[in-house]
LUMKOL-871448 format. One record per atom (N, C-alpha, C, O): atom name; x, y, z; residue number from 1; residue in three letters. Coordinates in steps of 0.1 Angstrom, whole numbers, plus 2048, in hexadecimal, padded with zeros to 3 digits. Atoms other than C-alpha are relative to their C-alpha. Layout:
<nodes>
NODE_CA_X_Y_Z_NUM_ALA
...
</nodes>
This chain:
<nodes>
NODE_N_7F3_800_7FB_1_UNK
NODE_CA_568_609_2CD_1_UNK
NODE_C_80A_7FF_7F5_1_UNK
NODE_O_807_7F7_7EC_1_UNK
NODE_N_7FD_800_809_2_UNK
NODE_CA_583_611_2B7_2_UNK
NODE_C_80D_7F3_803_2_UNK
NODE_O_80E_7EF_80F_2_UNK
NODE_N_7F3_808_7FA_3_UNK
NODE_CA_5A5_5F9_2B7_3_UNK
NODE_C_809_80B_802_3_UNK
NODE_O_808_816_7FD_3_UNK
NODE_N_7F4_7FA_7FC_4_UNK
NODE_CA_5C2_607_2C4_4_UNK
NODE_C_80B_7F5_809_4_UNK
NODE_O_807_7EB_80D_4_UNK
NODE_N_7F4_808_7FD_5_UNK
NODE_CA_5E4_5F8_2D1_5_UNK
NODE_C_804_804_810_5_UNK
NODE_O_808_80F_813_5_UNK
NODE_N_800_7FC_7F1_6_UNK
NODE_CA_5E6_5F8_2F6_6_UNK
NODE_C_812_7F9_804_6_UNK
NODE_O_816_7F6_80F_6_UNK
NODE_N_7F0_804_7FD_7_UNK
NODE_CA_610_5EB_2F2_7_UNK
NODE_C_801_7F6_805_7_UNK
NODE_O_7F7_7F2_809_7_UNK
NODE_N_7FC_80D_804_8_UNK
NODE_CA_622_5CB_2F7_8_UNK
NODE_C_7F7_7FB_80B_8_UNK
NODE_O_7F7_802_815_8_UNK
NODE_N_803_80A_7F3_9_UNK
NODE_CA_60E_5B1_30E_9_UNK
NODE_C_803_7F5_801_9_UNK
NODE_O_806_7EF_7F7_9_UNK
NODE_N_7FC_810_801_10_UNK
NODE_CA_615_590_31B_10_UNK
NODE_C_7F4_7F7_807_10_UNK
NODE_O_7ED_7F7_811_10_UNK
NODE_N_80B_80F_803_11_UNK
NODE_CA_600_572_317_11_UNK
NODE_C_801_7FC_80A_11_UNK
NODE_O_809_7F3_809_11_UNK
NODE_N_803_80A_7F3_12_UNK
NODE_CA_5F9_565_33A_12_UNK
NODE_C_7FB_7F0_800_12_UNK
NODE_O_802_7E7_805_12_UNK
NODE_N_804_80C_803_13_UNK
NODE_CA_5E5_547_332_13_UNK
NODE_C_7F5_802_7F7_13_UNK
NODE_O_7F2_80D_7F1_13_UNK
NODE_N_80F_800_80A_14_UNK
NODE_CA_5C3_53E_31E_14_UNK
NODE_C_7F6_7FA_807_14_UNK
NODE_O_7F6_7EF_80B_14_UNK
NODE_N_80C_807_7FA_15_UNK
NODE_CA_5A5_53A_32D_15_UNK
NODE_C_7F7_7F2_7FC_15_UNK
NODE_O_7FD_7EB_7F4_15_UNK
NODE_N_807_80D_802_16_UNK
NODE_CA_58C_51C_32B_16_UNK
NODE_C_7F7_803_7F3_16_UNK
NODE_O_7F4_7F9_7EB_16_UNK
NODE_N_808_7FE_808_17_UNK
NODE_CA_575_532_313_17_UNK
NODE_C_80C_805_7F2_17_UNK
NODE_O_807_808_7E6_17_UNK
NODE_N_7F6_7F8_80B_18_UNK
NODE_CA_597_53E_2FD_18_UNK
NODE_C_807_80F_801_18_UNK
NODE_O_810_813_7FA_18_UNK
NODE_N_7FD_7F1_801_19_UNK
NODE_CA_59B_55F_304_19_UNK
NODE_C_80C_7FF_803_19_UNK
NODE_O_810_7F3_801_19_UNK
NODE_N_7EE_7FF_7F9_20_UNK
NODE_CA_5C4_56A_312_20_UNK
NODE_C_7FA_808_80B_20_UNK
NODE_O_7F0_80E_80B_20_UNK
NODE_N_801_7FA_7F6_21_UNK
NODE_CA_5C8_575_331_21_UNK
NODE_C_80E_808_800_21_UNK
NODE_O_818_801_7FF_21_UNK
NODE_N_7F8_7F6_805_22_UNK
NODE_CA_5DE_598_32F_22_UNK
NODE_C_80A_803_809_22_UNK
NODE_O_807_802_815_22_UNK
NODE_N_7FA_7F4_7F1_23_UNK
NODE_CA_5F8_5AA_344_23_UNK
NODE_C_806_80C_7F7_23_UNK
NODE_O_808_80C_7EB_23_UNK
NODE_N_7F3_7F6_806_24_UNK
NODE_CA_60D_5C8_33C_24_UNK
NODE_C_80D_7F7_805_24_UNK
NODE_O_80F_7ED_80A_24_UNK
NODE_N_7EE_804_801_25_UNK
NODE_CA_633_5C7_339_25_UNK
NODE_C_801_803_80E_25_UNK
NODE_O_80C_7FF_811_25_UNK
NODE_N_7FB_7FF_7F7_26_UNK
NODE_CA_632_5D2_35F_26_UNK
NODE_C_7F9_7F4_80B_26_UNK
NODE_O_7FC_7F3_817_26_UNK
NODE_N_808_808_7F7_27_UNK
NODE_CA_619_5B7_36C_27_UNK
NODE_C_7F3_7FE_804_27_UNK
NODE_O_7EC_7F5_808_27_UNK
NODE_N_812_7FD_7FE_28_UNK
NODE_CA_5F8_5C3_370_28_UNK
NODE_C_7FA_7F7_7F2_28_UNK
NODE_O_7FD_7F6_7E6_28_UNK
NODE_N_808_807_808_29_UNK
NODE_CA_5E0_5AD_362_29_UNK
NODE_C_7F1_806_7FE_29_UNK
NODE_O_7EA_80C_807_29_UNK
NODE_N_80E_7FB_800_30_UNK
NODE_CA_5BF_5B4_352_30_UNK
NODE_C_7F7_800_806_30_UNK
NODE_O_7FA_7FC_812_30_UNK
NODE_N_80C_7FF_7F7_31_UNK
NODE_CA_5A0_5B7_360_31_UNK
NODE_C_7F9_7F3_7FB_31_UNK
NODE_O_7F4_7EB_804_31_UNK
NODE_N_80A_80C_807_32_UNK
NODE_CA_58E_59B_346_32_UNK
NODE_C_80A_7FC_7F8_32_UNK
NODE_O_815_802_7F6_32_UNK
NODE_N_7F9_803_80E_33_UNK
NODE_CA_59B_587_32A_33_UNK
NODE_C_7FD_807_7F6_33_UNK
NODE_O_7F7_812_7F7_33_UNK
NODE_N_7F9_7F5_80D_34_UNK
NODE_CA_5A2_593_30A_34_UNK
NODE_C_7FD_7F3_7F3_34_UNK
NODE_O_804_7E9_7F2_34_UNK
NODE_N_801_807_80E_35_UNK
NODE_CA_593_581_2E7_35_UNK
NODE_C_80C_7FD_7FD_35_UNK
NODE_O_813_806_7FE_35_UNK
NODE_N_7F5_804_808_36_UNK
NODE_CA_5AE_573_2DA_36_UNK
NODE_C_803_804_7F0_36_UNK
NODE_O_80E_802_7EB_36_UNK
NODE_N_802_7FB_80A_37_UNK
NODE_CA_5A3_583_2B8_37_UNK
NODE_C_803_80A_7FF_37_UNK
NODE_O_802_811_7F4_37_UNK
NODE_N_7FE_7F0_7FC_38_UNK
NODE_CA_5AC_5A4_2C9_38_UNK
NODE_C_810_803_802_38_UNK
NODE_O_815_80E_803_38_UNK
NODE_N_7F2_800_801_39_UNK
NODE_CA_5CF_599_2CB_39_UNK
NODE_C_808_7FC_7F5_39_UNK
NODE_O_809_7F2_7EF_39_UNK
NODE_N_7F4_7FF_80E_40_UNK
NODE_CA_5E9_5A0_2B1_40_UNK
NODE_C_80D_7FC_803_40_UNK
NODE_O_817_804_804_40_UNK
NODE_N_7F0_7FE_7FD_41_UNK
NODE_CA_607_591_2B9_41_UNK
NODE_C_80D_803_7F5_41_UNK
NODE_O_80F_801_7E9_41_UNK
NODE_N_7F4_7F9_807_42_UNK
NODE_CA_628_5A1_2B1_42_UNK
NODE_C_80C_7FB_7FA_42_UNK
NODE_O_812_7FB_7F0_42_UNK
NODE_N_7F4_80C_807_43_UNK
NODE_CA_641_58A_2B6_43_UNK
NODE_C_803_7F7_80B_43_UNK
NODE_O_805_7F9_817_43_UNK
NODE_N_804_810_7F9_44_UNK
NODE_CA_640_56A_2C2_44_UNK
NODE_C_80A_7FE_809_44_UNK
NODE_O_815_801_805_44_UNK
NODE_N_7F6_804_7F5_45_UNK
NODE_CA_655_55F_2E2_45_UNK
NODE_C_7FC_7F5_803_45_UNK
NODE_O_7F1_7F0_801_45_UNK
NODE_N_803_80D_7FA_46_UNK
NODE_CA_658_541_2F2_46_UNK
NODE_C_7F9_805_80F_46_UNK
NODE_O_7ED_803_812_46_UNK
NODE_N_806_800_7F1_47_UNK
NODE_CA_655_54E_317_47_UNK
NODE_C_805_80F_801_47_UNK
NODE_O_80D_812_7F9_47_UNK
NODE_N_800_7F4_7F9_48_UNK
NODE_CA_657_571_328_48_UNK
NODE_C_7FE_7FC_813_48_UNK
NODE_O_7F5_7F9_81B_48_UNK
NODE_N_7FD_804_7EA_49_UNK
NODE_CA_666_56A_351_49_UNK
NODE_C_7F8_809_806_49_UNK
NODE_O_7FA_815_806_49_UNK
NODE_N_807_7F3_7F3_50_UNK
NODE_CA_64F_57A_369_50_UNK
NODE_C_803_7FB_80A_50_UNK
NODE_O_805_7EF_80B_50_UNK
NODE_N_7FE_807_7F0_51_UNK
NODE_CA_655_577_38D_51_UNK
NODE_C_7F1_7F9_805_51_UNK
NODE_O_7E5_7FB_802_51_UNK
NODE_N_809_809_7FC_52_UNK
NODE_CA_642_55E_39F_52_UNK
NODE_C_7F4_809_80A_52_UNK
NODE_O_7EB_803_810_52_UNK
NODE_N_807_7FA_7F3_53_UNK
NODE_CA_630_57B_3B7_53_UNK
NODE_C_7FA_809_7F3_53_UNK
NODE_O_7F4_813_7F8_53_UNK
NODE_N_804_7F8_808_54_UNK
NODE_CA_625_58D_395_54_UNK
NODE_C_7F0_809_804_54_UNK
NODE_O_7EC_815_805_54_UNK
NODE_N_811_7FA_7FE_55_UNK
NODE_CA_600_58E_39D_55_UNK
NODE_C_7FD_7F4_806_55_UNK
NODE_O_805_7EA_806_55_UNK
NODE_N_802_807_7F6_56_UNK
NODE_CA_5EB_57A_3B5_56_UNK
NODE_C_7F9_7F2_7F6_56_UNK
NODE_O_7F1_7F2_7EC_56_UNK
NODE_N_804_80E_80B_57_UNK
NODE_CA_5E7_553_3A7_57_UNK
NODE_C_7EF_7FC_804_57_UNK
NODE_O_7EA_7F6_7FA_57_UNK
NODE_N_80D_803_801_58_UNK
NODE_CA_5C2_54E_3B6_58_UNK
NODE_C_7F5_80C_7F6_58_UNK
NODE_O_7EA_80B_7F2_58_UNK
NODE_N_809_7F5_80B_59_UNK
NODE_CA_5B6_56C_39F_59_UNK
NODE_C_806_7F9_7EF_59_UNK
NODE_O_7FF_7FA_7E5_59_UNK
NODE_N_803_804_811_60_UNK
NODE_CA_5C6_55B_37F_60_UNK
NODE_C_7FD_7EF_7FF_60_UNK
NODE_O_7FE_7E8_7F5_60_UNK
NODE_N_805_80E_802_61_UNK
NODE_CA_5BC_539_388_61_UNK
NODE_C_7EE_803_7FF_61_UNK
NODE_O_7E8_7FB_7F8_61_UNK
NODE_N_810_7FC_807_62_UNK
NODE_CA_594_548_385_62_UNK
NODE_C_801_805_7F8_62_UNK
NODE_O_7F6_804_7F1_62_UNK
NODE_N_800_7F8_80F_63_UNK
NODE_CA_59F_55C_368_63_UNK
NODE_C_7FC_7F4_7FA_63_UNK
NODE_O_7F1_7F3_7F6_63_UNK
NODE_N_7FC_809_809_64_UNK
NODE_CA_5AB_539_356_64_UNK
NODE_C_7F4_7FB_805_64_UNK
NODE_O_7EF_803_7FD_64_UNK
NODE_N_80E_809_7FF_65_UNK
NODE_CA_588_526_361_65_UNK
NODE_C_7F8_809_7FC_65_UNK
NODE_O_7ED_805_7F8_65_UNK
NODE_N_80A_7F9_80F_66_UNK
NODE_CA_578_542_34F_66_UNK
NODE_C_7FB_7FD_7F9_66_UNK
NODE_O_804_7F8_7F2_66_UNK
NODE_N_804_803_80B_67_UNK
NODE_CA_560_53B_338_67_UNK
NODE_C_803_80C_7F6_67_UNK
NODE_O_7FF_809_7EB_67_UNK
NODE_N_809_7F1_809_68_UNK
NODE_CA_55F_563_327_68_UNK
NODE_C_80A_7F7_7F5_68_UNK
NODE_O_812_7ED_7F5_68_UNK
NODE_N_7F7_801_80D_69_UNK
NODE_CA_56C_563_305_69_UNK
NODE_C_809_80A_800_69_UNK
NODE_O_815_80A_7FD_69_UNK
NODE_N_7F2_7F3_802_70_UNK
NODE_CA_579_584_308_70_UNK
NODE_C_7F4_80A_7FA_70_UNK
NODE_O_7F9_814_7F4_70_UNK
NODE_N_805_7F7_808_71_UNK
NODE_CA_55A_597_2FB_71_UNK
NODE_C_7F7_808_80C_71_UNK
NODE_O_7F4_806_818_71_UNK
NODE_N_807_7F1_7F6_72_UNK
NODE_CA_54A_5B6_306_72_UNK
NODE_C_7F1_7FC_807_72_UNK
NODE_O_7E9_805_808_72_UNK
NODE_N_80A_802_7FB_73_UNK
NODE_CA_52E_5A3_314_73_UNK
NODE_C_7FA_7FF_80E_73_UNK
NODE_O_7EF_800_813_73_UNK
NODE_N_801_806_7F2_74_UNK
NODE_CA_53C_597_336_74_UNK
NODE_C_807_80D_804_74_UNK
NODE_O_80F_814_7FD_74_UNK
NODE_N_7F7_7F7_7F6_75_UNK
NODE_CA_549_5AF_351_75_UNK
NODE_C_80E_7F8_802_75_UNK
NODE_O_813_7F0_7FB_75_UNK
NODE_N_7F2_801_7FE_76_UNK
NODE_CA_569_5AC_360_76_UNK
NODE_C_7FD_7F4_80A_76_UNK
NODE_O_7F2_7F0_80C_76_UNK
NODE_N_801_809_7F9_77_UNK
NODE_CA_571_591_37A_77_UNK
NODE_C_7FA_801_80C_77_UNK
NODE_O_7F6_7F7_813_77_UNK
NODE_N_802_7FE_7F2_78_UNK
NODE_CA_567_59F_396_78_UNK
NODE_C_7F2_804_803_78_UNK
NODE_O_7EC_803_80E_78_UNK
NODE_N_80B_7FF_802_79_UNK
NODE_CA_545_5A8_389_79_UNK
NODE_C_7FA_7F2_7FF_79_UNK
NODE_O_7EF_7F1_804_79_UNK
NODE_N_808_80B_800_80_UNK
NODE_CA_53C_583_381_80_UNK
NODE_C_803_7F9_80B_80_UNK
NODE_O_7FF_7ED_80A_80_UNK
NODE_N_7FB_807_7F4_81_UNK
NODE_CA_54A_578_3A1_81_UNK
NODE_C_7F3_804_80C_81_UNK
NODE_O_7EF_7FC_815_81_UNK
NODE_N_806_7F6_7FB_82_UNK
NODE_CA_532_596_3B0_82_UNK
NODE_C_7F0_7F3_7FE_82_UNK
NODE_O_7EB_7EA_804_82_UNK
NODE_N_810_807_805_83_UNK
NODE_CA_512_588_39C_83_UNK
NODE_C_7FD_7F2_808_83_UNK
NODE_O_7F3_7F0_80F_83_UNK
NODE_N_806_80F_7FC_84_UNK
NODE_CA_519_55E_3A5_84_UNK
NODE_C_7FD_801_80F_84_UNK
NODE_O_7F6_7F8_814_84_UNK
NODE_N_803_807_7F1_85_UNK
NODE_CA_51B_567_3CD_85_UNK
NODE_C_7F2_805_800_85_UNK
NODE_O_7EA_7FE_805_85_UNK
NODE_N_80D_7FE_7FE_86_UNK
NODE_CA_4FB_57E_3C9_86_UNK
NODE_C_7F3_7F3_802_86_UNK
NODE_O_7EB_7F0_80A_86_UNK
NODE_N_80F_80A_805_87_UNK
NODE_CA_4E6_562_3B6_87_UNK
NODE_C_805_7EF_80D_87_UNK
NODE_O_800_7E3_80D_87_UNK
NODE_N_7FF_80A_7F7_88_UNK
NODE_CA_4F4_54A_3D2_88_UNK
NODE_C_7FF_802_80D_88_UNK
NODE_O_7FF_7F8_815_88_UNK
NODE_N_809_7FA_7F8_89_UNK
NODE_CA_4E8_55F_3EC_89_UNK
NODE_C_7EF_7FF_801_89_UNK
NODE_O_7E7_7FB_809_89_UNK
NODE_N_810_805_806_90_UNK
NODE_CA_4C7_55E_3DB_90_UNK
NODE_C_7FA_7F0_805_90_UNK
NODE_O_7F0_7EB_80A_90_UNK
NODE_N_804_811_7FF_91_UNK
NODE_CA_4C7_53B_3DD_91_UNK
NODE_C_7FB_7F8_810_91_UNK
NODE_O_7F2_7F0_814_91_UNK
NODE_N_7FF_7FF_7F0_92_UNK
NODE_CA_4D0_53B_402_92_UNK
NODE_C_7F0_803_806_92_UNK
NODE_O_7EC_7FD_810_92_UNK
NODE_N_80C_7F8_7F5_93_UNK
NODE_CA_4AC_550_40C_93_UNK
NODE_C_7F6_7F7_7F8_93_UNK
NODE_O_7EB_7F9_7FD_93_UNK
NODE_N_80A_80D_800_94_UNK
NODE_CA_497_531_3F8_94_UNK
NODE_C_7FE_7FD_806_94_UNK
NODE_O_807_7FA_80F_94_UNK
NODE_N_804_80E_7F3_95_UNK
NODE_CA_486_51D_40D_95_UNK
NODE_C_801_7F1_7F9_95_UNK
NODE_O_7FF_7EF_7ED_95_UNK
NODE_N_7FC_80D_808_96_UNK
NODE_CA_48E_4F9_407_96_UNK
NODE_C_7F6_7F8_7FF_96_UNK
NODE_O_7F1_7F7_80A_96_UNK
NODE_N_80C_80D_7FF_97_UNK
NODE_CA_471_4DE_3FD_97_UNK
NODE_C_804_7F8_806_97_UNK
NODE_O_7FE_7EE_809_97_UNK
</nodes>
């Protein structure tokens, strides 16, 4: 993967593992976090106003209890969300001692 400059973003919060959680300048937020090592900041702000209806707050309250770091290891949110109900399904068709 080579680098390239995907233009201004704003810093949502930080997850529990470090990564940033991204949006564009119109709102849309990423799919996963984002290394922190992968962000170059430009120029430093105190705050950037978004409206309170930006994006839906129970999708960045599991973002921020993220463990990812931000590396190409983990899928996106919706894939590790995917996996824990499977293996908790699984669990369900045990029979109990």
């Amino acid at each position: 993967m080579r680098p390239h400059y995907l233009g201004p973003l704003i810093i949502i919060l930080e997850n529990r593992g470090g990564a940033y959680v991204l949006c564009k300048l119109n709102g849309t937020v990423f799919g996963r976090p984002i290394a922190a090592f992968c962000v170059v900041p430009y120029k430093a702000r105190t705050s950037i106003p978004l409206s309170d209806n930006f994006t839906n707050k129970e999708y960045l309250k599991k973002m921020q209890d993220s463990k990812s770091q931000g590396d190409n290891k983990e899928g996106t949110l919706e894939e590790e969300e995917s996996k824990s109900e499977a293996e908790e399904d699984d669990r369900e068709d045990l029979p109990v001692p």
